[in-house]
PALO-411004 format. One record per residue (C-alpha): residue number from 0; residue in one letter; x, y, z. Coordinates in steps of 0.02 Angstrom, whole numbers. Layout:
// PALO-411004
> NUM;A;X;Y;Z
...
END
This chain:
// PALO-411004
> 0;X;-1258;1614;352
> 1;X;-1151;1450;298
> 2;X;-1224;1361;444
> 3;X;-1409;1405;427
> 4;X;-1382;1339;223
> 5;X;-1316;1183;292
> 6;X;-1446;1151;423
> 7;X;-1577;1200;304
> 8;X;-1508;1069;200
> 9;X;-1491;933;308
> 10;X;-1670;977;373
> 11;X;-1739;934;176
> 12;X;-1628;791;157
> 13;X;-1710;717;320
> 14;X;-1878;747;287
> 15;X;-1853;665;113
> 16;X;-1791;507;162
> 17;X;-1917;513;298
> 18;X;-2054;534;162
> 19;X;-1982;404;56
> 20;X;-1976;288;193
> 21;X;-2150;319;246
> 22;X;-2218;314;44
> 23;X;-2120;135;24
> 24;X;-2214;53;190
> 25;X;-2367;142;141
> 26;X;-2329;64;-56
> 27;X;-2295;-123;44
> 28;X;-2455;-95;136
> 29;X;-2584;-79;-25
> 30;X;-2686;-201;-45
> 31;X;-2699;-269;-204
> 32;X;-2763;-424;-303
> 33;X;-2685;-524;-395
> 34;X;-2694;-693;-507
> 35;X;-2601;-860;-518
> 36;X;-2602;-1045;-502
> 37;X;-2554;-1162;-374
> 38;X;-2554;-1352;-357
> 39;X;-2640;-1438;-224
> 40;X;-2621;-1643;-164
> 41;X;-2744;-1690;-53
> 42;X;-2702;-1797;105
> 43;X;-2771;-1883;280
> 44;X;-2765;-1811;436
> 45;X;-2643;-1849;548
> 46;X;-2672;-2034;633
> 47;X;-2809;-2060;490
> 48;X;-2778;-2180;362
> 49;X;-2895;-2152;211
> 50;X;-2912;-2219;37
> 51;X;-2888;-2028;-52
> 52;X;-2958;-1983;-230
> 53;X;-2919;-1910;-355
> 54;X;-2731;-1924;-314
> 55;X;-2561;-1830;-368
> 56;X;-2559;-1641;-370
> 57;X;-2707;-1558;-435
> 58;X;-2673;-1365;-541
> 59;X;-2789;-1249;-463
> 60;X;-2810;-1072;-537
> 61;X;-2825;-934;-383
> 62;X;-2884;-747;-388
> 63;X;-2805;-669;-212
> 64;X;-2807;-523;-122
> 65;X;-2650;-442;-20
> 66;X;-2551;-323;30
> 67;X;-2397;-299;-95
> 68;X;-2260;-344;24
> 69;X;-2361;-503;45
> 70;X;-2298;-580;-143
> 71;X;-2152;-665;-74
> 72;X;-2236;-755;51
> 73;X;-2363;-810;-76
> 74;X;-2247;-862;-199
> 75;X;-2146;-966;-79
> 76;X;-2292;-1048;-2
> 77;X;-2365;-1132;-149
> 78;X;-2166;-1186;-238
> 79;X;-2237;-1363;-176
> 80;X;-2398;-1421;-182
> 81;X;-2506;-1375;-43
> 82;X;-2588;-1521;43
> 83;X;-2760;-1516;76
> 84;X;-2829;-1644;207
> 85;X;-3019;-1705;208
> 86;X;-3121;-1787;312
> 87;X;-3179;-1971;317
> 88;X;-3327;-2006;194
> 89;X;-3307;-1813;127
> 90;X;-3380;-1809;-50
> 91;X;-3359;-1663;-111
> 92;X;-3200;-1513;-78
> 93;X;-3264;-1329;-107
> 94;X;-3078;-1244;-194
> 95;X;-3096;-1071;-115
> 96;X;-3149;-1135;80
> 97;X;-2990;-1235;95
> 98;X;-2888;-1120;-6
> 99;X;-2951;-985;100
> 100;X;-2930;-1069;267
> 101;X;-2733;-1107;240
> 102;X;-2680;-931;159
> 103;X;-2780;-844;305
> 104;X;-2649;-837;431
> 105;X;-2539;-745;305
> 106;X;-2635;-627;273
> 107;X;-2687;-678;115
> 108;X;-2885;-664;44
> 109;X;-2929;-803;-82
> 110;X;-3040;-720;-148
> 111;X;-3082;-867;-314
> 112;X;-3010;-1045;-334
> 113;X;-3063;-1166;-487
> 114;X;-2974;-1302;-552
> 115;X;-2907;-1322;-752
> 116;X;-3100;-1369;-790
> 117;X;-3164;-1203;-709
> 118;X;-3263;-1298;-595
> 119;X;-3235;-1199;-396
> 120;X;-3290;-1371;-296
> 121;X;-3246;-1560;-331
> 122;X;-3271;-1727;-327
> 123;X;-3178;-1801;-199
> 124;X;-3150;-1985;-104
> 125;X;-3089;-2009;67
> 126;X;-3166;-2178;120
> 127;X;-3087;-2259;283
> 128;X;-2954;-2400;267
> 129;X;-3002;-2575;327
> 130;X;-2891;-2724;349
> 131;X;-2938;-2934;305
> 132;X;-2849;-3075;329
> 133;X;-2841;-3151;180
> 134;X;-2787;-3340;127
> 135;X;-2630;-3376;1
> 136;X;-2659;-3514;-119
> 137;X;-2556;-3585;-285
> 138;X;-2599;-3554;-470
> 139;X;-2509;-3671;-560
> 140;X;-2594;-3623;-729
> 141;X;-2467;-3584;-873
> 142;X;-2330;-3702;-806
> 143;X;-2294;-3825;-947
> 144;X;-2175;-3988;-964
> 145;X;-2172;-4027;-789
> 146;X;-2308;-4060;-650
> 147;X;-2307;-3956;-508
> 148;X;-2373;-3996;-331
> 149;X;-2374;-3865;-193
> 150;X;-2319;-3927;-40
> 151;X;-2342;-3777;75
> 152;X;-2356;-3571;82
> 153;X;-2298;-3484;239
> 154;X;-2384;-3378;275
> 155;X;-2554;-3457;253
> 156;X;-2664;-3295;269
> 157;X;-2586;-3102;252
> 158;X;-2644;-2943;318
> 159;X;-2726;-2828;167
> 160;X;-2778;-2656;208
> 161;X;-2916;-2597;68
> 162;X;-3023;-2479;88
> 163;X;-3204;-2486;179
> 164;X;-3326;-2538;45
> 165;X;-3211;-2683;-32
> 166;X;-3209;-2791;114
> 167;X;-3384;-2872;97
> 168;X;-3301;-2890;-106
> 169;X;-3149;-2981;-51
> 170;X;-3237;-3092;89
> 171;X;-3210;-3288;-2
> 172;X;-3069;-3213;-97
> 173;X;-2894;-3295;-93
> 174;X;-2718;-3196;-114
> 175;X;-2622;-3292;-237
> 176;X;-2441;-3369;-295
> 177;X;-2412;-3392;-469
> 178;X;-2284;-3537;-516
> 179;X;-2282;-3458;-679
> 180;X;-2192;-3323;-621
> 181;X;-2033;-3444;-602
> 182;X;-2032;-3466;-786
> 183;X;-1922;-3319;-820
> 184;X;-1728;-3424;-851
> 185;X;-1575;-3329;-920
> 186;X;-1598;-3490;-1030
> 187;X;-1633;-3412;-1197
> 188;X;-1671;-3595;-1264
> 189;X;-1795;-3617;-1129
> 190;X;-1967;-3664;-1174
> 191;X;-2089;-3526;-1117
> 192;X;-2183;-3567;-976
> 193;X;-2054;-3710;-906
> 194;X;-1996;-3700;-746
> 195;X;-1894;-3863;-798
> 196;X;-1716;-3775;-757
> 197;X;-1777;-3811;-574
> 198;X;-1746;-3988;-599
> 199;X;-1864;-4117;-550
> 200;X;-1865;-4126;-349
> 201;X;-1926;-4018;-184
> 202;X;-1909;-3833;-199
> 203;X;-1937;-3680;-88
> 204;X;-1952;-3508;-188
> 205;X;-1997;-3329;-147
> 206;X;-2146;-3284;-241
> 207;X;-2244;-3116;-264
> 208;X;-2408;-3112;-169
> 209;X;-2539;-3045;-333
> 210;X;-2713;-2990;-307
> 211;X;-2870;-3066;-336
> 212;X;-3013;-2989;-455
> 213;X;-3071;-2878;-421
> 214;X;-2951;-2815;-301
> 215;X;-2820;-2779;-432
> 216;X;-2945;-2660;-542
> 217;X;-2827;-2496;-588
> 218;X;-2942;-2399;-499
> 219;X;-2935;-2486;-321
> 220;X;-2754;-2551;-324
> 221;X;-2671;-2397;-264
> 222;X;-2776;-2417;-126
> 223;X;-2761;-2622;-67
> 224;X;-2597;-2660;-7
> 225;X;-2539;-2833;73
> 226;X;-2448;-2820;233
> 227;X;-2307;-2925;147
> 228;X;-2266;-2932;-55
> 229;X;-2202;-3111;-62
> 230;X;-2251;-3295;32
> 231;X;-2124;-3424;29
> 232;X;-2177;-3576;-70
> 233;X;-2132;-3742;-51
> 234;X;-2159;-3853;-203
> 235;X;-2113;-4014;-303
> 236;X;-2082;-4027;-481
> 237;X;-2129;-4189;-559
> 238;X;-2099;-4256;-745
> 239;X;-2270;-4264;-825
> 240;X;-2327;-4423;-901
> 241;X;-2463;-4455;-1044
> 242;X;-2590;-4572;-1082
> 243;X;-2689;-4615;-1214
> 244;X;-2893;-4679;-1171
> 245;X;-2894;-4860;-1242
> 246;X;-3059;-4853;-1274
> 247;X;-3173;-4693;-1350
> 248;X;-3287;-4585;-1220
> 249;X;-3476;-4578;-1245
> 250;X;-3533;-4409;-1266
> 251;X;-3654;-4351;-1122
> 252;X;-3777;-4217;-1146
> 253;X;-3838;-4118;-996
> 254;X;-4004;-4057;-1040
> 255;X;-4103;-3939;-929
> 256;X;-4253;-4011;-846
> 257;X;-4368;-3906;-953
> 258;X;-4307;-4010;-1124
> 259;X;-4305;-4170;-1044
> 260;X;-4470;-4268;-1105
> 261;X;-4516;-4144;-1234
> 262;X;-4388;-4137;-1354
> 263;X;-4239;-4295;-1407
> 264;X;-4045;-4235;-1448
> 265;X;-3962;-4304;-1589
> 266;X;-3766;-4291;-1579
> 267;X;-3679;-4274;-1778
> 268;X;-3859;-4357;-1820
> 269;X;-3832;-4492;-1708
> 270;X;-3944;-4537;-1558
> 271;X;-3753;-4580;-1454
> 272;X;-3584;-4500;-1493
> 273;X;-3426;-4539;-1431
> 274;X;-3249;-4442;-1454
> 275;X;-3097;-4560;-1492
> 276;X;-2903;-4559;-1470
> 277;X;-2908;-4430;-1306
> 278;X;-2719;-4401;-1254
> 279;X;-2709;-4354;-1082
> 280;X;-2560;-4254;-994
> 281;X;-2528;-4216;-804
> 282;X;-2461;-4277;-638
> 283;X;-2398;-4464;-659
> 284;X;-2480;-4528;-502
> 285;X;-2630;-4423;-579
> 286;X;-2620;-4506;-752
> 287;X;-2579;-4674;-652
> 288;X;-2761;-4655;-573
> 289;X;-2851;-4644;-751
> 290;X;-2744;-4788;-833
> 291;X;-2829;-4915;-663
> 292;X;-3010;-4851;-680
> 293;X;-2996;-4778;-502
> 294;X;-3048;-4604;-596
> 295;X;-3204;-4602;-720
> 296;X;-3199;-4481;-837
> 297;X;-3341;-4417;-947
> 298;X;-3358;-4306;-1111
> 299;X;-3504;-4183;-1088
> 300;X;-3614;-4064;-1195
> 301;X;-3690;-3951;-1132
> 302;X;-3880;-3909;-1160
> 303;X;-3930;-3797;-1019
> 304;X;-3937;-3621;-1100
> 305;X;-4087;-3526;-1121
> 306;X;-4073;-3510;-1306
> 307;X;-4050;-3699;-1318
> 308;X;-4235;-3704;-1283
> 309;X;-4287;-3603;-1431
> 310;X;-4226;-3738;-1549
> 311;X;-4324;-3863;-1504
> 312;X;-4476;-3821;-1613
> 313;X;-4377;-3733;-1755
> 314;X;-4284;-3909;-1743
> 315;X;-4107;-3804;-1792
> 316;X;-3910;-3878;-1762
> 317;X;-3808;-3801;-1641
> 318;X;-3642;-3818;-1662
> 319;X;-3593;-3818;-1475
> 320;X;-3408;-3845;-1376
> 321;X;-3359;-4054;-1283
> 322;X;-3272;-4020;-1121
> 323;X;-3176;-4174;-1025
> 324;X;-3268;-4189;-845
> 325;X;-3167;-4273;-704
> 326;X;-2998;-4241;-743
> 327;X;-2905;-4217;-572
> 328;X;-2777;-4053;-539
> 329;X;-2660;-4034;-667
> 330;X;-2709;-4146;-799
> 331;X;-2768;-4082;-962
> 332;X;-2795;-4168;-1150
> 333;X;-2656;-4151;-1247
> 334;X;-2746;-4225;-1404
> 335;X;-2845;-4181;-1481
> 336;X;-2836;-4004;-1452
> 337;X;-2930;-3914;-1449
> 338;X;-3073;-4034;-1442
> 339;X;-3199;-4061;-1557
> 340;X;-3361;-3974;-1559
> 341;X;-3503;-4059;-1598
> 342;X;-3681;-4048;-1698
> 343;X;-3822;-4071;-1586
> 344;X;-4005;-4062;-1673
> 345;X;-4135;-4017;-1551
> 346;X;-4319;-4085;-1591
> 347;X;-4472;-4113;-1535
> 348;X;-4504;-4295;-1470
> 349;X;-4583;-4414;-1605
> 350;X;-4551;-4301;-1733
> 351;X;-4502;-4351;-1891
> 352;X;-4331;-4335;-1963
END
């Protein structure tokens, strides 16, 4: 009787855990759905190089469908941002499709995918990648006390990968060097903009390659990248000279053809101006040039604007900027500065004052 209780009871136990196992795989094998979010970064395809927008990770809300034992695999599949790769020239990326295409082989139904503006397709860029050679030359702008004459840049031209629909933009355009960018001295005395602690003499720097407009816009430089970030620069820095114009310049004014016979120009009420005491700064051999008459130099105003014409029957002043023309690299006027502007009356020809 003792032995019948005991199988009896080892019969129930059996058939328990048995049940219990079977309710447990049946209870991993419901379906279910469920809710969460993700982030996705999308990417290239392998041996494609692509200029890819919009860029970082990208929150995307999911509604998914799976069975329960499922979760963990979910949850550690999206721990890192799931990379999404697109086709050249795609435009536009449809959440759920590519959502639903990478869970698939787990098992795993997307079922809805929008992103934090509840929109379930997006704007997207993937335009190819193109590469120009593009030429190096020197800005010596900002550089002050000393003149500055670039010897050479090696390399000449660098490599620039951009993408596809810059290229015809860049054609023409130059990579530069900025001597400026050898102002910064430990010197805390040191003039801003000097590169004087150089010393006057031949040079050779490193120097960062920089972008032309409008290559460096925020929203293409991620995108254009130099095969090389510097260009070694050989240079020579010079002790500037100055110069004052013996004599005062005669004002020129460039009229458009349109004015010219129909209307006179009076400069400050005169019929001729001329700007006195011009100090001029630069290059010695530069400044040498202008002090021997072997440069001519001219002061110009200039008339050539389409509201200019409007003022010759309402006879009005303009009150309009004198630029130095024919000043070689480097040199600029030192005095006056800034230059005067002038008063230039307009008026019909023959009419009376």
């Amino acid at each position: 009787m003792k032995t019948k209780l005991l199988r009896h009871i080892e019969t129930v136990t059996i058939v328990t855990l048995i049940s219990v196992l079977v309710w447990m795989y049946a209870e991993g094998e419901t379906v279910q759905q469920f809710e969460g979010t993700l982030r996705i970064e999308l990417a290239a395809p392998p041996d494609e190089e692509l200029a890819i927008a919009p860029g970082g990770t990208q929150v995307v809300r999911v509604v998914y469908r799976c069975a329960t034992s499922q979760l963990p695999r979910f949850n550690q599949a999206t721990t890192t941002p799931i990379a999404i790769r697109l086709n050249p020239n795609q435009r536009a990326l449809n959440l759920r499709e590519a959502l639903r295409e990478r869970f698939a082989p787990m098992a795993i139904d997307i079922i809805d995918a929008r992103d934090e503006e509840n929109a379930d397709t997006i704007a997207v860029r993937a335009e190819p990648i193109r590469r120009l050679d593009m030429r190096i030359e020197a800005d010596t702008s900002g550089v002050e006390g000393v003149a500055i004459e670039v010897i050479d840049i090696e390399p000449e031209e660098v490599s620039v990968a951009m993408p596809e629909s810059l290229v015809q933009v860049a054609r023409g355009l130059n990579l530069q060097v900025r001597l400026a960018d050898l102002a910064a001295s430990p010197n805390p005395t040191a003039t801003a903009g000097t590169v004087a602690p150089l010393g006057v003499g031949r040079h050779v720097r490193s120097l960062s390659i920089r972008l032309p407009e409008p290559l460096a816009r925020p929203e293409h430089r991620p995108h254009v990248r130099p095969a090389q970030s510097t260009a070694e620069v050989t240079f020579e820095v010079r002790p500037q000279a100055t110069f004052q114009l013996p004599h005062a310049l005669p004002i020129t004014v460039r009229v458009a053809p349109e004015v010219i016979g129909r209307a006179e120009v009076l400069i400050d009420g005169r019929e001729r101006g001329t700007v006195g005491r011009v100090t001029l700064k630069g290059p010695g051999a530069a400044i040498a040039d202008i002090r021997e008459g072997r440069i001519e130099l001219a002061a110009v105003v200039d008339l050539t604007e389409p509201e200019h014409f409007a003022a010759i029957d309402q006879q009005r002043q303009l009150e309009l900027p004198l630029t130095i023309q024919g000043l070689p690299p480097g040199v600029t006027v030192q005095e006056p500065d800034p230059l005067p502007k002038v008063t230039v009356t307009i008026r019909p020809r023959n009419a009376s004052p």
